[in-house]
C-alpha positions in Angstrom: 13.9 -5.6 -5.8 11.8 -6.4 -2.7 11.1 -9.4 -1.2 8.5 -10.3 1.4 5.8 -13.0 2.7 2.2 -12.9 2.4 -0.1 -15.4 4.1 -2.3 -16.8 1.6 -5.8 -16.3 3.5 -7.9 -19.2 1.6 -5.7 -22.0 2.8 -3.1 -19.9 5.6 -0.1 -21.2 3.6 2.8 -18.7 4.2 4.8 -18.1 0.7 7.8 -16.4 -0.4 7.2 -14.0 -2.8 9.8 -11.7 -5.0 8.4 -8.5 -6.0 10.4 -6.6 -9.1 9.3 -2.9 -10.0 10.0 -2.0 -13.6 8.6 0.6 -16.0 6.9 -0.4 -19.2 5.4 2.3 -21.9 5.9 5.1 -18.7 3.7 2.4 -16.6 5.0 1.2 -12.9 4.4 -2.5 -13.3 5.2 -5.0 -10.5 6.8 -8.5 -11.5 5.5 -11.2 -9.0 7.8 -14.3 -9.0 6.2 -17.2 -6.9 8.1 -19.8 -5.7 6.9 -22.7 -8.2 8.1 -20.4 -10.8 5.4 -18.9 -11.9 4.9 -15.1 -12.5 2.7 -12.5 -13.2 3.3 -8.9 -13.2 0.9 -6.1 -11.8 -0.1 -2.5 -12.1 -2.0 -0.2 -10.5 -4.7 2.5 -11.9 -5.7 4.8 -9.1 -6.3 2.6 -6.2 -7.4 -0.3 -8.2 -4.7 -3.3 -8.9 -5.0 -5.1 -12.3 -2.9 -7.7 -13.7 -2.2 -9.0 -17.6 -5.0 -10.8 -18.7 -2.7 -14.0 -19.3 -2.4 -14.5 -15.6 -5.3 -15.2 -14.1 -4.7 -14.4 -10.7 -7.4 -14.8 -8.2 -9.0 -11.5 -7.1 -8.7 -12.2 -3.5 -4.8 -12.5 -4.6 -4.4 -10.1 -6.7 -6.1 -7.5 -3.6 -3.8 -8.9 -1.2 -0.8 -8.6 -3.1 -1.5 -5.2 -4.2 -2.2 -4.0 -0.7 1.3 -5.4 0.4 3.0 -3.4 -2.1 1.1 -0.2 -1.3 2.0 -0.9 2.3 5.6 -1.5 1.6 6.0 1.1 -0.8 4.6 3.8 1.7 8.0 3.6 3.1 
């Protein structure tokens, strides 16, 4: 489990986010727990992030998410 902040650039709220990575089907999928309770869980195709159609994410979200899990998981 990883856990980290990102700065939420629309509004420059700071929020806690908790990051779980799981495998579903033989697919690395990210569960994104927010701190209102909400979740949605990611994957990645190539470089491209997606998430379930049932969350409806915001694309500037779901980029910036995505690119702090690429930069955490480099490590």
């Amino acid at each position: 489990m990883m856990r980290f902040e990102i700065e939420l650039s629309q509004n420059g709220y700071r929020q806690a986010l908790q990051i779980i990575s799981e495998t579903f089907k033989n697919l690395e999928v990210w569960k994104v727990k927010f701190q209102d309770g909400a979740e949605a869980v990611l994957f990645k195709c190539g470089t491209e992030w997606f998430q379930r159609n049932e969350d409806y994410l915001e694309s500037w979200l779901l980029k910036a998410i995505g690119e702090r899990i690429d930069y955490i998981a480099a490590f």
